[in-house]
C-alpha positions in Angstrom: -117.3 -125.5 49.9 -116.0 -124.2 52.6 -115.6 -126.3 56.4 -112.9 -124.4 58.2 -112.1 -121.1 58.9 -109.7 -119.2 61.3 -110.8 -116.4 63.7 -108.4 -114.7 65.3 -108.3 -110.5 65.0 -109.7 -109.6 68.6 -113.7 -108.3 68.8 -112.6 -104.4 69.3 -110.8 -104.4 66.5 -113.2 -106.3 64.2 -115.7 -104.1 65.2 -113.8 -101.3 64.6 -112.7 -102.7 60.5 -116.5 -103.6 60.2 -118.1 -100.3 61.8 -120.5 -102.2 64.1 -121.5 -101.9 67.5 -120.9 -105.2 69.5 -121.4 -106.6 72.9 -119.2 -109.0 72.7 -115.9 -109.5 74.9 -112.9 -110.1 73.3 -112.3 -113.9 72.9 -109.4 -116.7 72.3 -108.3 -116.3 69.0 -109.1 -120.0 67.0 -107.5 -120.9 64.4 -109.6 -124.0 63.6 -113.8 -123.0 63.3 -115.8 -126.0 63.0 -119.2 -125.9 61.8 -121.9 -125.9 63.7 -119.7 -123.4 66.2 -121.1 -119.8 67.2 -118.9 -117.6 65.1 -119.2 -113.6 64.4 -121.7 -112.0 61.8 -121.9 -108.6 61.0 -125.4 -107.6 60.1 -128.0 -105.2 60.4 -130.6 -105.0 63.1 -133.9 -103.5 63.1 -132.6 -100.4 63.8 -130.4 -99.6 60.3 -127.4 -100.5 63.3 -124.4 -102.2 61.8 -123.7 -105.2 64.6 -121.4 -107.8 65.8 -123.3 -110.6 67.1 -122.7 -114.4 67.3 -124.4 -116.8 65.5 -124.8 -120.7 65.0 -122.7 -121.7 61.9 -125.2 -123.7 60.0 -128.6 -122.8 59.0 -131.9 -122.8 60.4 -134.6 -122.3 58.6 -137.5 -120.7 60.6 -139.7 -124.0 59.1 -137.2 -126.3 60.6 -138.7 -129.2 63.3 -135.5 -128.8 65.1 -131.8 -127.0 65.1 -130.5 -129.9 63.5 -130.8 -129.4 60.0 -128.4 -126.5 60.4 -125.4 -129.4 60.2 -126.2 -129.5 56.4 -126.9 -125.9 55.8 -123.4 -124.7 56.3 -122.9 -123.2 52.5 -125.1 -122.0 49.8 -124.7 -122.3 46.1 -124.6 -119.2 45.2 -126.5 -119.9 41.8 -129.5 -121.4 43.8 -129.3 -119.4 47.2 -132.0 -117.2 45.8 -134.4 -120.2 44.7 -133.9 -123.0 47.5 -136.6 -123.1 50.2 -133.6 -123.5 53.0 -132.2 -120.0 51.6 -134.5 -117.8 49.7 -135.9 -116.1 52.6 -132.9 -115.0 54.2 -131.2 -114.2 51.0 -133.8 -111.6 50.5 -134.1 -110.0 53.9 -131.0 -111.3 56.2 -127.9 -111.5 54.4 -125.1 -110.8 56.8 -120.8 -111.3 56.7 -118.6 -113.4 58.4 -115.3 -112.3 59.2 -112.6 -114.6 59.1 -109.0 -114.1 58.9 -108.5 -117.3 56.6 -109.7 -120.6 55.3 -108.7 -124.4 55.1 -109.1 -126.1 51.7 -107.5 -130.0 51.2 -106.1 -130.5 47.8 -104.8 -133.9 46.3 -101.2 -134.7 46.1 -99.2 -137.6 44.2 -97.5 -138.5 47.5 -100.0 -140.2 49.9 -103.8 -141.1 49.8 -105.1 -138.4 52.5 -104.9 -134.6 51.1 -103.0 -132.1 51.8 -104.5 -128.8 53.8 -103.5 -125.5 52.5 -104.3 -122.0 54.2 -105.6 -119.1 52.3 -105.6 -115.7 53.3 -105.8 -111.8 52.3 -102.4 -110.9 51.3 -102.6 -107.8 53.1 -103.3 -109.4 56.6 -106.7 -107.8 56.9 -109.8 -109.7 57.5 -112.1 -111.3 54.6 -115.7 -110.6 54.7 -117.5 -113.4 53.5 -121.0 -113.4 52.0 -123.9 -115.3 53.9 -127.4 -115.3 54.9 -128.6 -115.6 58.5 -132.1 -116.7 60.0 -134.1 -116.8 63.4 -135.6 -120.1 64.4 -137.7 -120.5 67.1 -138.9 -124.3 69.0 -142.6 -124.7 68.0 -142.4 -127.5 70.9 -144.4 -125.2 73.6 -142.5 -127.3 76.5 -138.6 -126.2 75.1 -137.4 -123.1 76.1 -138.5 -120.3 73.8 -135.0 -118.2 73.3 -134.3 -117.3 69.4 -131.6 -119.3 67.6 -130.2 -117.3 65.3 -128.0 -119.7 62.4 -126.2 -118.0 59.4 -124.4 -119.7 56.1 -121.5 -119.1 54.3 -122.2 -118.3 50.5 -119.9 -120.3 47.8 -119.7 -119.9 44.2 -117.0 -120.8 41.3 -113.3 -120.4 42.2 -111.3 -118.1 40.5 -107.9 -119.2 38.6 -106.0 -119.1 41.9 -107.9 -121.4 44.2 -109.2 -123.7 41.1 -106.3 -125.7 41.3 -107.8 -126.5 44.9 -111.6 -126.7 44.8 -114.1 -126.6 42.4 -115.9 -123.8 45.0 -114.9 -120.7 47.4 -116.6 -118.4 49.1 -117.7 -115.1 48.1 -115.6 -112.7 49.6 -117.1 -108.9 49.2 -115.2 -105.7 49.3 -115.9 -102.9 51.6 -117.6 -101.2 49.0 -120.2 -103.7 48.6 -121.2 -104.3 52.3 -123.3 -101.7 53.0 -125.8 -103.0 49.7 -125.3 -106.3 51.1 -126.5 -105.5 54.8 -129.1 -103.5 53.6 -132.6 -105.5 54.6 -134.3 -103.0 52.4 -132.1 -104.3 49.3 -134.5 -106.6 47.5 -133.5 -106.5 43.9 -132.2 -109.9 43.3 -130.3 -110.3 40.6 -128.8 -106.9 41.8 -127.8 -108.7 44.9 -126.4 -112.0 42.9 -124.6 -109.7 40.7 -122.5 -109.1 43.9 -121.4 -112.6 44.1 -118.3 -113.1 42.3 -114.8 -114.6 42.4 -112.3 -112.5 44.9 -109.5 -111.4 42.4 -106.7 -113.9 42.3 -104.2 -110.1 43.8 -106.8 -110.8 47.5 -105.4 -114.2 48.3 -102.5 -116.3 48.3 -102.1 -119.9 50.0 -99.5 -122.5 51.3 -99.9 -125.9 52.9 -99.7 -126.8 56.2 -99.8 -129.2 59.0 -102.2 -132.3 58.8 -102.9 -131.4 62.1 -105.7 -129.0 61.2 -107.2 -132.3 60.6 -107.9 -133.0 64.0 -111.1 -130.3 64.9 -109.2 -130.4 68.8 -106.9 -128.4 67.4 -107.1 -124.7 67.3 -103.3 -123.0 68.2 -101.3 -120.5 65.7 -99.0 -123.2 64.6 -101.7 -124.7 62.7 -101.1 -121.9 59.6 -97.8 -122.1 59.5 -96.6 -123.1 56.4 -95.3 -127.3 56.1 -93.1 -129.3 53.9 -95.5 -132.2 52.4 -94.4 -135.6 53.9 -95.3 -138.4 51.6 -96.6 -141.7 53.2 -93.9 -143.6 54.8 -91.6 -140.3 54.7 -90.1 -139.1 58.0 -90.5 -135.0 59.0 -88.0 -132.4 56.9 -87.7 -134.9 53.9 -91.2 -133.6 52.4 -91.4 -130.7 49.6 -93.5 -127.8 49.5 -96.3 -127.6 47.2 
């Protein structure tokens, strides 16, 4: 799965990697997204307009009774997205990217009960576009305000040989070759579109571990990707190892 993410290249220039139009200001850079936070999507309006928008992580689906079901809607399988009543809609007409500029995983380590957090990101410093669907949900209760909630989720699928060792899942990271098939609204061939869902190769990414203090969701400063001995339980700081 995936639960944490950094954001931190400014809106103009994401704007400018993706070729979208945005409205958006640029914000403080956070290196600890939660879900159920408004992060950035790239999709495609009505228009054929590549955009920049935010967007609930977590999602709705148009039937939901209220926004809360988006809490457990944060990933999609990507061997069901295209089946599942929570998904299938959006995976045919709203797929969308989110851009992140890394991602948390927690792998298990012989030295103490909690896991260890590692950080993985492009080795080339450029942004990851990962694959999701998005969705517009409106109140049917006629005395709540009416305004559009628009909720997106992050596809996952099988890990390749690098991040295995970590988690039995990852996201679906797309290349820039494959976005403009992916935005399209007017792509409906599906198992075209799940053909498109594959393992990054292991030459994308790389990882290290880092501070437990990405544990604590308060938390959202540069130092949290810096790379961190692991202390064992009971061990005091700069006696750990690195993983």
């Amino acid at each position: 799965m995936c639960g944490r993410f950094t954001s931190t290249t400014p809106t103009s220039e994401l704007a400018d990697f993706f070729d979208a139009e945005t409205d958006l200001l640029d914000d403080e850079a956070n290196f600890n997204v939660t879900p159920t936070s408004d992060v950035r999507v790239v999709h495609e309006d009505a228009n054929g307009q590549r955009r920049l928008d935010l967007m609930f992580w977590g999602l709705v689906p148009s039937w939901a009774e209220s926004p809360a079901m988006g809490s457990r809607l944060i990933n999609a399988r990507s061997e069901t997205v295209a089946v599942k009543p929570s998904f299938r809609s959006a995976f045919r007409r709203r797929r969308c990217l989110i851009p992140v500029d890394g991602f948390y995983e927690w792998v298990q380590v012989p030295e103490r009960k909690k896991k260890q957090p590692v950080y993985i990101s492009s080795r080339d410093g450029t942004p990851l576009a990962f694959a999701g669907i998005w969705e517009a949900w409106r109140s049917k209760d006629q005395s709540q305000d009416g305004d559009e909630l628009r909720s997106c989720s992050i596809i996952t699928g099988p890990p390749n040989d690098l991040i295995a060792p970590l988690h039995d899942r990852m996201p679906m990271i797309l290349p820039r070759d494959q976005w403009s098939n992916w935005l399209d609204p007017a792509e409906d061939r599906v198992d075209d579109l799940l053909e498109l869902l594959r393992p990054a190769p292991e030459s994308w990414l790389q990882w290290w571990p880092v501070s437990i203090a990405v544990n604590t969701v308060r938390n959202r400063d540069a130092s949290l990707i810096q790379p961190a001995e692991i202390v064992a339980d009971g061990q005091a700081e700069g006696q750990g190892r690195l993983l």
